[in-house]
N, C-alpha and C positions, 0 to 999 in steps of 0.2 A: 679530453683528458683520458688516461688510461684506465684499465679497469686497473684496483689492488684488490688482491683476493686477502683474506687472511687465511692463514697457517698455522698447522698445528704441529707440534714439535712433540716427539714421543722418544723416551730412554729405551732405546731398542734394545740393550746389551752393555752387559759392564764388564768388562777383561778386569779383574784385581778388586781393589775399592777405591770408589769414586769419593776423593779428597773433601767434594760439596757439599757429598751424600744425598746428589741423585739413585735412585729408585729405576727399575724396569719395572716400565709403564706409568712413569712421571708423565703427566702431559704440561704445555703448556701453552695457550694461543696467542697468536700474534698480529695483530690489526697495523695499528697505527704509532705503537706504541713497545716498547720493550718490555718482556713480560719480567715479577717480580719474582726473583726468586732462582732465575737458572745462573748459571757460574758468570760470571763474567768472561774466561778465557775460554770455554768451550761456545760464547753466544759469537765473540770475533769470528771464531771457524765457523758457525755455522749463516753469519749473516750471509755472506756471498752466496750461498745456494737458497733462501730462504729469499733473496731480492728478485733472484730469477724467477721462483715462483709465485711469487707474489703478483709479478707485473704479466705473466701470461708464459713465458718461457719453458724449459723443459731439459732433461738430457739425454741427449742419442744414446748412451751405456743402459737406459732404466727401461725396464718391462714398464713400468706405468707412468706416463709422462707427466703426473700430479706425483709423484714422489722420489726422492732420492735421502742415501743414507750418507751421513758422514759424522766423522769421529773427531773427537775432541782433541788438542794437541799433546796430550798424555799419553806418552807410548808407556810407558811401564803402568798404568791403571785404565785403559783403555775405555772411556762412555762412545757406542756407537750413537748417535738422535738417527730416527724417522721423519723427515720433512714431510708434510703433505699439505698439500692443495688445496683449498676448502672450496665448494662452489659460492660462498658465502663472500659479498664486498666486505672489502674494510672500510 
C-alpha cells in the first residue's frame, strides 16, 4: 500500500474578503478525513493538489516539492492556500 502523508493547508493571502471568513494563517490538516471548517468551494480547488501530495507526488513549477499554492475559485475576493507535505502518515 502507498504511503498517505497528511497535509497541512495554510490561508496564504486574501485578495478582497474571503466570503467564509478564512484568516491568513488559518491552518488546517488533512489525514484521512476533510477538515471542519474550510469552505466547501475553495476545498474542490484545492483537493486535486492536496491528492498529489498526499500520495508522494510533487510539481515541476514549485521550489519545494512538499508544497504548492493555489487559489480558490473567487476571482473577485481571491484566498491563495499553502499546501504542504507533512512527513507525518495519515
Amino acid at each position: 500500500m502507498a504511503k498517505r502523508y497528511k497535509i497541512r493547508v495554510t490561508v496564504h493571502s486574501i485578495m478582497g474578503t474571503c466570503n467564509q471568513a478564512h484568516k491568513v494563517g488559518q491552518e488546517f490538516i488533512i489525514g484521512r478525513w476533510t477538515p471542519k471548517g474550510i469552505c466547501m468551494s475553495a476545498f474542490g480547488s484545492l483537493y486535486p493538489a492536496i491528492r498529489v501530495l498526499q500520495y508522494g507526488g510533487s510539481f515541476p513549477w514549485e521550489e519545494d516539492p512538499d508544497v504548492t499554492f493555489i487559489p480558490c475559485p473567487d476571482a473577485k475576493n481571491q484566498v491563495v492556500f499553502r499546501i504542504e507535505r507533512l512527513t507525518e502518515e495519515a
